[in-house]
C-alpha positions, 0 to 999 in steps of 0.5 A, a space after each residue: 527092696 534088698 535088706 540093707 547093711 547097717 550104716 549103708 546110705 541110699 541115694 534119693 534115685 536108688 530109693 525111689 526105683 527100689 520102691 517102685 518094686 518093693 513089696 513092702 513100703 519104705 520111707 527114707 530119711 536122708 539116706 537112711 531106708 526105714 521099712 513101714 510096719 502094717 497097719 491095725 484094721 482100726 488104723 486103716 479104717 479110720 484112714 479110709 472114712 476120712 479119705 472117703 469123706 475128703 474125696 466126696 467133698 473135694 471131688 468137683 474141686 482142683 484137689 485131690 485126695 490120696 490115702 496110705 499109698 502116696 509119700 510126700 517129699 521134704 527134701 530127702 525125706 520121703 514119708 508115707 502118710 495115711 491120708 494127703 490132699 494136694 491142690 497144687 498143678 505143679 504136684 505132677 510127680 505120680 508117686 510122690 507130693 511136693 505141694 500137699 495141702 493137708 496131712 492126716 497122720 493116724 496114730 499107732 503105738 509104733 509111729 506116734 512119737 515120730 508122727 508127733 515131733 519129726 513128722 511133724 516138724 518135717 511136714 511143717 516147714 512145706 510152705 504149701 501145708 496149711 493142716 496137720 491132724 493127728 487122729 488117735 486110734 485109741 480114743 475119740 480125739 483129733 488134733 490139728 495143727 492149723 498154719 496161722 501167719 504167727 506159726 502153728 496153732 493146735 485144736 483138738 476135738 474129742 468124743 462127740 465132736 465135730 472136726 472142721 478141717 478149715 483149709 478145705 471147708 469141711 466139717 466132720 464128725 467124729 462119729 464118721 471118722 471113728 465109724 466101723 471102729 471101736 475107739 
């Protein structure tokens, strides 16, 4: 994607193709085109085991899982999250999710205040989502935020745990999804 002047809006349509040709991802907030900054080998580690997890538990099942590569759409925004598990049949577009189920953010010094309030609030007003978990990459801690018919409820699981990631019956301990990484 061409570097972009300052206060230059893109439409949906002129992101989506540019995206397909960039070498670098971009999420995209109502016209605005944001590069993505890499990712730590600890970050990427941690979305791996529990992409790989998700993907050995629902891999016989109607979901699937995608990890770092996949945005989700919320209207006009785009955003690239670490880990999504979709269990929609009208989730069909191949480069994007309408209809995800389940959002893993892991946090990095750069993105944390975005993936912790905009992210945050953004994903939630999917009316497929049914969990948002927050995993730090600086101490053993998982935070979900669990869909409730009253709203969102937030649990948080630290060192020794065992996450259970209710929407997809799974329980993970943290030892797995902090393997290979010295958190």
């Amino acid at each position: 994607m061409p570097l972009l002047k300052k206060n230059v809006r893109v439409s949906v349509e002129e992101y989506l193709e540019a995206e397909k040709h960039s070498q670098v991802k971009h999420e995209y907030v109502r016209g605005r085109v944001y590069a993505m900054v890499g990712a730590s080998k600890a970050h990427n580690r941690i979305a791996l085991n529990i992409g790989y997890a998700l993907d050995r538990h629902l891999r016989d099942g109607p979901c699937n899982v995608f990890v770092l590569d996949v945005k989700v759409r919320i209207d006009e925004m785009f955003y690239y999250p670490d880990v999504l598990v979709t269990c929609s049949l009208l989730d069909t577009d191949p480069f994007y999710s309408t209809e995800p189920s389940w959002i893993v953010e892991v946090l990095s010094p750069t993105t944390e205040a975005a993936d912790r309030l905009d992210k945050r609030l953004a994903y939630q007003s999917l009316p497929s989502l049914r969990e948002y978990a927050l995993v730090s990459q600086e101490k053993r801690e998982v935070q979900i935020y669990r869909r409730q018919e009253q709203g969102w409820d937030l649990e948080v699981f630290l060192d020794q745990d065992t996450v259970r990631f209710e929407s997809i019956r799974l329980d993970l301990a943290l030892t797995e999804v902090y393997r290979g990484v010295s958190a």
